[in-house]
C-alpha positions in Angstrom: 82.3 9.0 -11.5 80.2 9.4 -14.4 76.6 8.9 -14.1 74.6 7.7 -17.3 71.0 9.2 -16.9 68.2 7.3 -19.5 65.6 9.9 -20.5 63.6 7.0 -23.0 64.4 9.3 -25.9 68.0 7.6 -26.9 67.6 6.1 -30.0 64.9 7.5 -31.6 64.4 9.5 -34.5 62.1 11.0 -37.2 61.3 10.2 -40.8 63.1 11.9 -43.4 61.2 14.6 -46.0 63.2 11.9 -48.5 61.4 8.8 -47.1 57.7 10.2 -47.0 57.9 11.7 -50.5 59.4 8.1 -51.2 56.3 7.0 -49.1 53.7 9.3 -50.8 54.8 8.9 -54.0 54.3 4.8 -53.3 50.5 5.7 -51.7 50.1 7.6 -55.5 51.1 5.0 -57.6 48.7 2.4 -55.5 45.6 5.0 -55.2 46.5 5.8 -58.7 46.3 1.7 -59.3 42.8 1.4 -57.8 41.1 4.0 -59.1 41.9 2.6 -63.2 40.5 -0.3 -61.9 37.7 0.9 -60.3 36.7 3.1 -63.8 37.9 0.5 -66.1 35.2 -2.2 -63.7 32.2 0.3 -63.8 32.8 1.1 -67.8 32.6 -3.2 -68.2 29.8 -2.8 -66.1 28.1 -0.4 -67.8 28.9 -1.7 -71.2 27.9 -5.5 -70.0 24.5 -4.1 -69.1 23.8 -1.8 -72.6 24.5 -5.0 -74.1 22.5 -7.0 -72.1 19.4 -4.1 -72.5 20.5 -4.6 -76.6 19.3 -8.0 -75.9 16.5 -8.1 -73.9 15.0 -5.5 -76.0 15.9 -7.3 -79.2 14.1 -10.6 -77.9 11.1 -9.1 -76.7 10.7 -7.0 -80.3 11.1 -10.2 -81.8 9.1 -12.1 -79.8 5.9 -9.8 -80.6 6.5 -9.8 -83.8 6.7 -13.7 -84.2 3.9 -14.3 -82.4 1.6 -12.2 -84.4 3.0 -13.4 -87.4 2.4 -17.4 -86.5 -1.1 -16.8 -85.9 -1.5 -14.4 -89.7 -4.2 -16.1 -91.9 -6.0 -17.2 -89.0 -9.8 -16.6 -89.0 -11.3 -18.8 -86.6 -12.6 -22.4 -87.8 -11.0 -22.0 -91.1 -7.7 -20.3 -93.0 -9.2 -18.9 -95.6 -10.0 -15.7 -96.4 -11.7 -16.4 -99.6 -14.0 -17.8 -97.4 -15.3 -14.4 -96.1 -18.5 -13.4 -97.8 -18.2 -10.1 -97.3 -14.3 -9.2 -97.4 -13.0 -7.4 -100.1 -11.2 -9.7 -103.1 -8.6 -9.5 -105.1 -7.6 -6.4 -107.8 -7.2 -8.2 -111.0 -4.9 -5.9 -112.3 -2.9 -5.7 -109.1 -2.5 -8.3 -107.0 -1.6 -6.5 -103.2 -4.7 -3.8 -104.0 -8.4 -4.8 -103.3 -10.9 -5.1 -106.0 -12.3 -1.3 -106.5 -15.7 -2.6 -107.7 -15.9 -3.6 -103.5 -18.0 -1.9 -101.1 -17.8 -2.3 -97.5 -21.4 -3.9 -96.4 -24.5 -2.9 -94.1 -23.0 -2.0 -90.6 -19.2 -1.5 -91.6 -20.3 1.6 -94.2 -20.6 3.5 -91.2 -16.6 3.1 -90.4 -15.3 3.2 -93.9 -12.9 6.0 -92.7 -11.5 4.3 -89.7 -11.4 0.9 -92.0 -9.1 2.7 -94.8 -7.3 5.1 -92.6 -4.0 3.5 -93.2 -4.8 2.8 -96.6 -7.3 1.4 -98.6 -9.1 -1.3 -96.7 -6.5 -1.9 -94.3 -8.4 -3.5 -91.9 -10.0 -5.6 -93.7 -7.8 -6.5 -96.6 -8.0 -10.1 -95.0 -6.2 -12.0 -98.2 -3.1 -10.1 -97.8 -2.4 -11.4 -94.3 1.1 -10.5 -94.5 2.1 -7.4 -96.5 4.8 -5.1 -96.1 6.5 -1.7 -98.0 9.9 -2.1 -98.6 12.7 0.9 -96.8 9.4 3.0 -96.5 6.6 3.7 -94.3 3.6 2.5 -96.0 0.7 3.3 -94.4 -1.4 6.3 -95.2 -2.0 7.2 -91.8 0.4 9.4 -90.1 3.0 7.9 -88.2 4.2 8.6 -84.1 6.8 11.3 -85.1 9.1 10.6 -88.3 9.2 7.3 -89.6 12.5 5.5 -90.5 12.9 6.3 -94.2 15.4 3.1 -94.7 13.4 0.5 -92.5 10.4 -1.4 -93.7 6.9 -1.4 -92.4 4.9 -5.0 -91.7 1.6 -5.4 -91.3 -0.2 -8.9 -89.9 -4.1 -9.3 -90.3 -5.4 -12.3 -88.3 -8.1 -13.3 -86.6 -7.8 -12.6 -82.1 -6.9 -16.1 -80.3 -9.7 -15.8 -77.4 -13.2 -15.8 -79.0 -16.3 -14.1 -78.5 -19.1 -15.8 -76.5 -22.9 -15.1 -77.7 -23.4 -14.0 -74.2 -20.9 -11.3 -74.3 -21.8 -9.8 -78.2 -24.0 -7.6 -76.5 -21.0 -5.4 -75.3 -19.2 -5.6 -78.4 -21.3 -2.8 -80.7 -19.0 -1.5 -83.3 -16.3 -3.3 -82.8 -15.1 -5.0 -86.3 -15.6 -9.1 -85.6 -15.3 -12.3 -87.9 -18.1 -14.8 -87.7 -16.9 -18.1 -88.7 -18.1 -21.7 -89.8 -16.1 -24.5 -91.5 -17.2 -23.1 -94.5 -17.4 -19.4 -94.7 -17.3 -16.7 -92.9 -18.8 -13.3 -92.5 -17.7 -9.4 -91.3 -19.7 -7.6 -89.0 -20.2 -5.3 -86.2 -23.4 -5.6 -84.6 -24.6 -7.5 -81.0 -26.3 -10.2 -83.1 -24.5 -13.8 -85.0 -24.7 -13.2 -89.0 -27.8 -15.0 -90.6 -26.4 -18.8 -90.9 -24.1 -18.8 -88.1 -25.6 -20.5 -85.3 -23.2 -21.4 -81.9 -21.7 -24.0 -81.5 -21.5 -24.5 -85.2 -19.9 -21.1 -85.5 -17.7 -18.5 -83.3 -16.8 -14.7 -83.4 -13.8 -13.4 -83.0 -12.0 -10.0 -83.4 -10.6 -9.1 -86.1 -6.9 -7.9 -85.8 -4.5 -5.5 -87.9 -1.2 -4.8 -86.8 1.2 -2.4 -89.3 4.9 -2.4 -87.7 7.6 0.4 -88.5 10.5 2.1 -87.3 9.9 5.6 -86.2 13.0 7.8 -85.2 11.6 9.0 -81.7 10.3 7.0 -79.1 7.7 8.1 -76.1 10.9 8.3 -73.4 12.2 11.3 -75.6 12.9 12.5 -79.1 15.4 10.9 -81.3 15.4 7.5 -79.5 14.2 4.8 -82.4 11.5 2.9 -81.8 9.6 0.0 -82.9 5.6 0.8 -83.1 2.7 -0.6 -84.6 -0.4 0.9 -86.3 -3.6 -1.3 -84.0 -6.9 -2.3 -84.9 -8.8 -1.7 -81.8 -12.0 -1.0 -80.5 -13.2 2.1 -78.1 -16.3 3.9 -77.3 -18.6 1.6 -79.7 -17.0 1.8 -82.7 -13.7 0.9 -84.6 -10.2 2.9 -83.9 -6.5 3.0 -84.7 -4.1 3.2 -82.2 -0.2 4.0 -82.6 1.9 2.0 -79.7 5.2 1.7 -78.9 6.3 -2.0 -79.2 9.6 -1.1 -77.6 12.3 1.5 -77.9 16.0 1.5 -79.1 15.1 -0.9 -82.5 16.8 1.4 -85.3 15.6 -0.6 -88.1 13.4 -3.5 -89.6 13.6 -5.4 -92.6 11.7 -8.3 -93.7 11.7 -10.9 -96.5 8.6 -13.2 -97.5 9.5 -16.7 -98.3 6.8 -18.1 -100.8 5.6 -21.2 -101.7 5.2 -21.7 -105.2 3.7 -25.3 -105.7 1.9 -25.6 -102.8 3.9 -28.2 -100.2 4.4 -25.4 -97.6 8.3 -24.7 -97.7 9.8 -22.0 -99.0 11.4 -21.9 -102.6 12.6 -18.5 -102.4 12.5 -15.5 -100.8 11.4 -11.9 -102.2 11.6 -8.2 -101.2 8.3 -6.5 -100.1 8.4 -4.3 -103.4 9.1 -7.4 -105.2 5.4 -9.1 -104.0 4.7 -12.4 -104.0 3.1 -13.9 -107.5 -0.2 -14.4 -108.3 -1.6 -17.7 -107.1 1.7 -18.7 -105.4 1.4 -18.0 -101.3 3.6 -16.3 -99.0 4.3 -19.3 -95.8 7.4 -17.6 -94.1 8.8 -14.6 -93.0 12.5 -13.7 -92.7 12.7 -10.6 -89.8 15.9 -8.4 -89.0 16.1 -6.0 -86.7 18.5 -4.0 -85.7 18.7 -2.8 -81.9 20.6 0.4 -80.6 21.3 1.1 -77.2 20.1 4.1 -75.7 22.7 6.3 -74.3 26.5 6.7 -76.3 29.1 5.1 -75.0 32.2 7.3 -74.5 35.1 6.1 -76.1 33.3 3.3 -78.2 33.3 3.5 -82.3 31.0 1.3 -83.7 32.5 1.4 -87.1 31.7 -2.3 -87.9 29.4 -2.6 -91.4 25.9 -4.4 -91.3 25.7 -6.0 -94.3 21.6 -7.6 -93.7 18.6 -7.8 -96.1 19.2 -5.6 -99.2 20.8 -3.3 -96.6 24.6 -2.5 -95.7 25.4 0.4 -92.9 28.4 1.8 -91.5 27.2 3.8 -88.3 30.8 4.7 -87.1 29.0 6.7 -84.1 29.7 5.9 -80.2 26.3 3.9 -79.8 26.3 -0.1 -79.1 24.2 -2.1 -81.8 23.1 -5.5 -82.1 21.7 -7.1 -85.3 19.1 -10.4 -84.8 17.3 -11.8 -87.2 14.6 -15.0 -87.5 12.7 -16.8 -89.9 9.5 -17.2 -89.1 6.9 -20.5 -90.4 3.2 -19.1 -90.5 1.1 -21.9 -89.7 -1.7 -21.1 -91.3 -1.2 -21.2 -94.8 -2.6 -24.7 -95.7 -6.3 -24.5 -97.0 
């Protein structure tokens, strides 16, 4: 008689080499799978957020800009500077110049360097509230590191929004101030209200000078584009000019003035900065581009679109994002 003994091993076996390369090669194609996904996410990912850094630094660039430029021609309790005693008037012979028979009074002699650093009378060439050079820098004064050659350069004289109490003149020596009525106005420096302007007839405030421009480096590191302005500020008793970046990755800035030439406040047509606006007609708008580039390349990216903006057309065809915004820009205080 036969005897049939179980030893719980009948009936199994192993996997073939065949069946777990078949298996393996499966496990590749899947890993394989999920790993282009996971580098093709992270690339959107990182290419969502250089755009979304194109725009944020885009709308704060603009946003400074604007806001200095809605409040140009201000000067306290009137808008105009003709009104301003002792300002510098008009060249004759060349409307954006100041007069050269002018001569900066009593108690602003003293800073007639600081006052023309960036040209002549720049910070207090208060009739030409909103000038600018056309695809160069401008200014006399030496720029951050290398200013754009192709970008323009604004500059925005106005009066400062929060005004000067008589109480607090006394720790203002030096510093370059407006004293203003309804009816005139008048430059100074001193701790003291001008002779006629009595409070609360009258109020002091700063006086402000802002000269934008492209430069090619930045302060996060060299050959990063930034945005800066030229300041009129104030430090140690006495007048200064400070260069600050406005904010970094803007590769280039062009404006346009829209002028007014029969005095209703719209704008019949706009003009270059070299162009100028004509004698006795009034500049009331301002047309700003700018053109933002993200900071770090983007590997595999061409940007070989054109920009065709301003009197400007530019094919980068590098591997950096861009994005071009642009606003016009009322200035509210044109109306006399």
């Amino acid at each position: 008689m036969n005897t049939f003994r179980h030893t719980g091993r009948a009936g199994q076996r192993g996997v073939s080499l065949v069946e777990l390369m078949v298996a393996l090669t499966i496990s590749l194609f899947i890993l394989g799978g999920a790993a282009s996904v996971f580098a093709k996410t992270r690339d959107l990912y990182r290419s969502n957020e250089r755009s979304a850094r194109l725009q944020e630094a885009a709308r704060y660039a603009m946003s400074t800009i604007e806001a200095d430029l809605r409040m140009a021609n201000y000067w306290g309790l009137h808008s105009n500077p003709e009104l301003v005693e002792n300002a510098p008037g008009i060249d004759p012979d060349d409307p954006a110049e100041p007069d050269p028979s002018y001569s900066l009074p009593s108690g602003l002699s003293s800073y007639a360097t600081t006052i023309s650093s960036c040209g002549s009378m720049w910070a207090v060439k208060l009739f030409r509230y909103v000038e600018a050079s056309n695809n160069a820098y401008g200014l006399d004064c030496a720029a951050f590191g290398t200013a754009s050659g192709s970008s323009d350069q604004l500059t925005v004289r106005r009066a400062s929004t929060d005004a000067i109490t008589t109480g607090n003149l006394g720790a203002t020596s030096g510093q370059l101030k407006l004293a203003s009525s309804r009816a005139r106005g008048m430059l100074f420096t001193g701790t003291a209200l001008p002779s006629g302007f009595t409070a609360p007839l009258s109020e002091v405030r700063a006086v402000i000078s802002n000269s934008y421009y492209v430069d090619q480096d930045s302060d996060l590191t060299a050959g990063l584009p930034s945005l800066r302005r030229k300041s009129l500020g104030f430090t140690g008793g006495a007048p200064t000019i400070t260069d600050e970046e406005v904010v970094p990755g803007i590769e280039d800035l062009q404006v346009a003035l829209g002028v007014d030439m029969n005095g209703d406040q719209n704008v019949d047509y706009f003009v270059d900065p070299d162009d100028g606006v004509p004698m006795g007609e009034a500049a009331v708008a301002v047309r700003v581009w700018l053109l933002v580039r993200s900071e770090q390349r983007d590997v595999g990216f061409t940007d070989d679109r054109t920009y065709t903006y301003a009197d400007r057309s530019y094919t980068p065809n590098d591997s950096f994002r861009r994005l071009l915004v642009y606003k016009t820009i009322a200035l509210r205080n044109t109306r006399r």
